[in-house]
C-alpha positions in Angstrom: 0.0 0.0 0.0 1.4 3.8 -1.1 1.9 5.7 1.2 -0.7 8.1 0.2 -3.5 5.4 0.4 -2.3 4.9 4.4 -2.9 9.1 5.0 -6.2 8.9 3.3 -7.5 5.9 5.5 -6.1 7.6 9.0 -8.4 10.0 7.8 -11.8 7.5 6.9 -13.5 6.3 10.2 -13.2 2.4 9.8 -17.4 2.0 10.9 -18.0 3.2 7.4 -15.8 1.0 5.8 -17.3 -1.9 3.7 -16.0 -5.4 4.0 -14.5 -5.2 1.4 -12.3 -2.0 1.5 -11.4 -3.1 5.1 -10.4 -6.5 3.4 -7.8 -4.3 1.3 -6.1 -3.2 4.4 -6.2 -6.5 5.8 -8.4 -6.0 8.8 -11.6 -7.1 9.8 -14.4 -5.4 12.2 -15.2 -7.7 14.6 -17.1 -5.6 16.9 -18.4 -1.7 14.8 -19.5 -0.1 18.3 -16.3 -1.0 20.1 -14.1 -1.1 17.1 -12.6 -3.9 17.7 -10.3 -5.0 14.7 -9.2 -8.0 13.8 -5.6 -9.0 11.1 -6.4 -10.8 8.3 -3.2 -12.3 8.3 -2.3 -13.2 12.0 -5.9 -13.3 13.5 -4.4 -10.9 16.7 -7.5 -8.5 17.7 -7.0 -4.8 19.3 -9.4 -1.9 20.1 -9.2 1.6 18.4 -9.6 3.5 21.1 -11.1 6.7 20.2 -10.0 10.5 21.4 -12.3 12.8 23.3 -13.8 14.0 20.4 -15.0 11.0 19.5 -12.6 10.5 16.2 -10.0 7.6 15.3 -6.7 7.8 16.2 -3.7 7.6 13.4 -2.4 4.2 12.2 -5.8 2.8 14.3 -6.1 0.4 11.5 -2.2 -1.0 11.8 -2.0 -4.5 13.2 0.1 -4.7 16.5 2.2 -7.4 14.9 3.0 -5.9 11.8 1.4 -7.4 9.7 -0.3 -4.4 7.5 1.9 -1.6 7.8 
């Protein structure tokens, strides 16, 4: 992945993500009101923990091991 694709998706809120695009990035969304993520690749799970406003953090969508960056 460019890049420029991993800006743009720091910027896209993963709860609006279809299956499918999320599948591009390697994740899954186990749980949407949680976001709770899960790799593709490894099957390791984390929590995007969100700011006080309410919004994602950077990189939320990065595996812990790796795997997607």
């Amino acid at each position: 992945m460019k890049a420029l694709d991993r800006v743009c998706l720091d910027k896209v809120d993963v709860r609006h993500m279809t299956k499918e695009e999320l599948g591009r990035v390697g994740v899954r969304l186990i749980n949407r009101e949680e976001v709770i993520l899960q790799c593709l690749n490894c099957a390791k799970t984390w929590e995007a923990l969100l700011d006080s406003s309410g919004k994602l953090p950077a990189s939320y969508w990065h595996c812990p091991a790796g795997c997607n960056l």
